[in-house]
C-alpha positions as CSV (number, residue, x, y, z in Angstrom):
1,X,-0.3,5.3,-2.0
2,X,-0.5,2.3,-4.3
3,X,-2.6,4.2,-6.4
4,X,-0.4,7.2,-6.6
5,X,3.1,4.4,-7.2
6,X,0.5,2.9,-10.5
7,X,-0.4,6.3,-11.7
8,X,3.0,7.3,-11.8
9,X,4.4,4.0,-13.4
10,X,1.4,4.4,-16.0
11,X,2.3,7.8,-17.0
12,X,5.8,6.3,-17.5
13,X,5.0,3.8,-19.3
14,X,2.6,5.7,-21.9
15,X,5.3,8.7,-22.0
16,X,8.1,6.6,-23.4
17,X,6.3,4.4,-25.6
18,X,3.5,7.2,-27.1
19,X,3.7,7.6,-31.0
20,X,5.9,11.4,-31.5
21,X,2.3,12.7,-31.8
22,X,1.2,11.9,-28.3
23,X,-0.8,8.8,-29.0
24,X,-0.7,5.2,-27.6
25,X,-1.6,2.2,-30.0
26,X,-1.7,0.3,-26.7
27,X,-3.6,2.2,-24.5
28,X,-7.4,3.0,-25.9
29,X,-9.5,5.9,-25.1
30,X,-11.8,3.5,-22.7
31,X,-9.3,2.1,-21.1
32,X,-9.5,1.1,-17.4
33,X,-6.6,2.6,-15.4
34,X,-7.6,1.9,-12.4
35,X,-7.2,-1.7,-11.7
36,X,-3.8,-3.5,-11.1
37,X,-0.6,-3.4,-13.8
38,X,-0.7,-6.7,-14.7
39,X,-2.3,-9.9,-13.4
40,X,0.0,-10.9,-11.1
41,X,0.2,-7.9,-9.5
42,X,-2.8,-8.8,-6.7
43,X,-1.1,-11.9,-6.1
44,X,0.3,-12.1,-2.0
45,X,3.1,-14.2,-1.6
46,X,2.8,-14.0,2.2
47,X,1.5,-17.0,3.5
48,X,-0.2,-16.7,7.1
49,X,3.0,-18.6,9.1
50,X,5.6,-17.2,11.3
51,X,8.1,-18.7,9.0
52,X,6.7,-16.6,5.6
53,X,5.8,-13.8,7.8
54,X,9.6,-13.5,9.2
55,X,11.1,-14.0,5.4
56,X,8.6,-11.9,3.1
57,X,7.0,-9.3,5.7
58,X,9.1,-9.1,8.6
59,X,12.9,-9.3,7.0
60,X,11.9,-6.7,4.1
61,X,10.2,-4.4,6.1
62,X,11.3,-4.2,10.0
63,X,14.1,-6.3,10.7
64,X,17.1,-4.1,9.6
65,X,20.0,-3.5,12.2
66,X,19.0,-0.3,12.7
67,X,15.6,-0.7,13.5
68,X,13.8,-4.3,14.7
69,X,16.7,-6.7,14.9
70,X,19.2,-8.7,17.0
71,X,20.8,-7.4,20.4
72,X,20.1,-3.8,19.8
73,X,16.2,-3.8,18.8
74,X,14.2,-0.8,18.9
75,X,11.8,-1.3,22.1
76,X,13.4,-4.9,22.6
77,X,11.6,-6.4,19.8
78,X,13.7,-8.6,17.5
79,X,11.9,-10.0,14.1
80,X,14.8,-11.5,13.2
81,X,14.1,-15.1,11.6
82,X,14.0,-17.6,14.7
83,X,14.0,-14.9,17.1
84,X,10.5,-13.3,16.6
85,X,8.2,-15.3,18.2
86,X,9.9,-15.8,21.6
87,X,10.1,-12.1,21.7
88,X,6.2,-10.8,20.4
89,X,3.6,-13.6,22.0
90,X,2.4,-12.7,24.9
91,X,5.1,-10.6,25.8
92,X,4.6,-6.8,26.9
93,X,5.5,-4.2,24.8
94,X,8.2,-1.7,26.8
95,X,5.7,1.0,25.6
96,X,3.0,1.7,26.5
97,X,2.7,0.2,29.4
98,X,0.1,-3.1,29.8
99,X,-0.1,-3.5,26.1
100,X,0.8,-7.2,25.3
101,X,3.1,-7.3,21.7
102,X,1.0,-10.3,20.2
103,X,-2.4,-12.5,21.8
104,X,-2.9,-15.0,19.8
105,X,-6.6,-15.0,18.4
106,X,-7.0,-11.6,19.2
107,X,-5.4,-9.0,16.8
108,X,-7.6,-6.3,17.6
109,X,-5.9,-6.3,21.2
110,X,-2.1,-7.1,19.7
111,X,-0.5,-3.8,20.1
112,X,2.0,-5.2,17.3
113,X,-1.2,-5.4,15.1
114,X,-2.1,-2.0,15.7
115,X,1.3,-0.4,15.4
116,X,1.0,-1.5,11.4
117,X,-2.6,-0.4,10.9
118,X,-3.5,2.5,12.9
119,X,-2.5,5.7,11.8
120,X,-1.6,7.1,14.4
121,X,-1.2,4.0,16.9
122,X,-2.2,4.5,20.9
123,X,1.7,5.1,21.4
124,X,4.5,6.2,19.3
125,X,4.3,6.1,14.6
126,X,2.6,3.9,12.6
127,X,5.6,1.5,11.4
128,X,7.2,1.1,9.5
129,X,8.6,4.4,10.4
130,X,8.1,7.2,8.2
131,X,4.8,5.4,6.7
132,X,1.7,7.6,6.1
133,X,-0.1,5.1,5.8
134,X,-0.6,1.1,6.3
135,X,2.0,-0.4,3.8
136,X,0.5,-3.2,1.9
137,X,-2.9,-4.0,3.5
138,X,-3.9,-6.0,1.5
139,X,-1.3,-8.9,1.9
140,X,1.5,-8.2,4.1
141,X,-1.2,-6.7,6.6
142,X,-4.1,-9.2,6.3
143,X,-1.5,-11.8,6.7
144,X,-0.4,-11.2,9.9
145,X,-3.7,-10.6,11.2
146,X,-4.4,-14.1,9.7
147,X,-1.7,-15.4,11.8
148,X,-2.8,-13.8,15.3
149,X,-6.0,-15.0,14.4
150,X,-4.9,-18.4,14.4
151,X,-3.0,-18.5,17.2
152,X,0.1,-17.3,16.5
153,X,1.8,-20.5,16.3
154,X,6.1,-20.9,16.1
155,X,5.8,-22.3,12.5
């Protein structure tokens, strides 16, 4: 999907600033396409904390009213800043049955884990709903696998 989102801003970008005869002074015959934009763009501002997790995965992502926050969360689960980690580690999920939300140092067995990377998860969509795919791998992803891995701490 990322590659599709830089193909389509290329394009953009060569369509409105292509000389009136098709050609780009800034883009050469040889040129690589197929790496990021720009430099910054592999950079991951998500650190591996609860507290970066909550604010730049979490909050952006899965916490809306309609889906994972405050009294009315989908399945129970509330990744609401401060309220997240009470309700994921080592609690069970309300579906399916006997799958635990977060184990700390085990992502592999953290149905939360699997509900952003498998496509399709045991039980229920790959999230955030309406995803075809894992969103943001990469960073958001590997984060929060980071994070199990370390324990899952409240921090």
């Amino acid at each position: 999907m990322q590659t599709l989102g830089r193909f389509l801003l290329l394009a953009f970008l060569v369509a409105c600033s292509s000389n009136p005869d098709g050609s780009n002074p800034d883009i050469g015959a040889d040129a690589d396409l197929s790496g990021p934009l720009d430099e910054g763009q592999n950079s991951c501002e998500v650190q591996p904390t609860l507290a970066s997790l909550e604010t730049s995965y979490f909050k952006t992502s899965c916490a809306f009213s309609s889906c994972h926050a405050g009294a009315n969360a989908k399945g129970g689960l509330d990744l609401s800043p401060g309220a997240s980690h009470a309700g994921m580690v080592n609690i069970a999920a309300s579906l399916p049955p006997g799958r635990i939300l977060v184990i700390p140092n085990d992502p592999e067995n953290s149905y939360l884990y699997e509900k952003v990377t498998a496509s399709p998860p045991s039980a229920g969509d790959l999230m955030p709903l309406g995803s075809p795919e894992p969103v943001d791998p990469d960073c958001r992803i590997k984060m929060l696998r980071q994070w199990i891995e370390d324990g899952a701490q409240n921090n």
